[in-house]
C-alpha positions in Angstrom: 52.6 -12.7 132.2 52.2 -14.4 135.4 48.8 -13.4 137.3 48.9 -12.2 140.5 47.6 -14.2 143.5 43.8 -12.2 142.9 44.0 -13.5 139.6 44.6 -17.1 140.2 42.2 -17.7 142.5 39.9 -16.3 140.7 40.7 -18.1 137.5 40.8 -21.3 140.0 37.5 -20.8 141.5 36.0 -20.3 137.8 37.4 -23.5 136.4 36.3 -25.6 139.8 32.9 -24.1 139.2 32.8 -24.8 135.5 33.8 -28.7 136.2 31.0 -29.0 138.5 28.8 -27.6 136.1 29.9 -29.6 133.6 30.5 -26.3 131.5 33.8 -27.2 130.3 33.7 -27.8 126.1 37.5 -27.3 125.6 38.9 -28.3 128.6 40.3 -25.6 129.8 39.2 -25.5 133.2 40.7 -29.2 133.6 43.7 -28.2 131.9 44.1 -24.6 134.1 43.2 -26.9 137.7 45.9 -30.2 136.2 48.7 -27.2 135.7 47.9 -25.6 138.8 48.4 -29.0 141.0 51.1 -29.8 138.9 53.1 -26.4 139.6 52.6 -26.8 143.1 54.1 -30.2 143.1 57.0 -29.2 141.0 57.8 -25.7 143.3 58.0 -27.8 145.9 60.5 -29.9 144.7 62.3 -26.9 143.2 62.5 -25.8 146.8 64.1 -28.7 148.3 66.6 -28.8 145.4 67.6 -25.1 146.1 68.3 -26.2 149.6 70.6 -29.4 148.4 72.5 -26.5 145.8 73.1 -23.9 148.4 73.9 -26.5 151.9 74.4 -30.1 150.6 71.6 -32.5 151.4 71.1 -33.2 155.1 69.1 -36.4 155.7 65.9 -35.2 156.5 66.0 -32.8 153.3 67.1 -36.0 150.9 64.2 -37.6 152.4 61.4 -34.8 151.6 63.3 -34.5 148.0 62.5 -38.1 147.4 59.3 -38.5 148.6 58.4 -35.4 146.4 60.0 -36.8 143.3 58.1 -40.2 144.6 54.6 -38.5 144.5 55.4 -36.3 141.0 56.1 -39.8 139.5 52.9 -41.6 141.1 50.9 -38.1 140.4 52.6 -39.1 136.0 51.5 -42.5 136.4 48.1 -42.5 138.0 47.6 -40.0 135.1 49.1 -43.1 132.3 46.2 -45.2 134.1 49.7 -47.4 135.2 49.6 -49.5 138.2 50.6 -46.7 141.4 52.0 -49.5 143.3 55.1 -49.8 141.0 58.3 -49.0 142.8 59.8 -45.5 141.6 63.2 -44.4 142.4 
């Protein structure tokens, strides 16, 4: 069930605090604050692509789209340890 906006930022403010702390045996905090950067990456995106599926793609809307799908593929390989310089689309 998805949370409610209470609920996430409360369940983001726990796992930021356990981090720091250090209080994190199983990861979940790091997993819960990865997902949550993730998502927000990936709604934007979904956003863009709703616009390009209901108008067409004007210019300035193809160019947010690929600088979004630019960063999700940096955000991937920065997360490989792959060089970030490497030319994606």
């Amino acid at each position: 069930m998805k949370p409610t906006t209470e609920q996430l930022s409360n369940a983001l403010q726990t796992a930021e605090r356990m981090r720091e702390q250090g209080e994190d045996p199983d990861f979940l905090a790091k997993t819960l604050l990865y997902l949550h950067r993730r998502d927000e990456t990936l709604e934007k995106v979904l956003e863009h692509l709703e616009l390009f599926l209901r108008f067409g793609l004007p210019v300035e809307e193809h160019m947010k789209l690929v600088r979004l799908i630019e960063e999700a593929k940096a955000q991937q390989r920065m997360e490989r340890g792959e060089d970030a310089d490497k030319l994606g689309l």
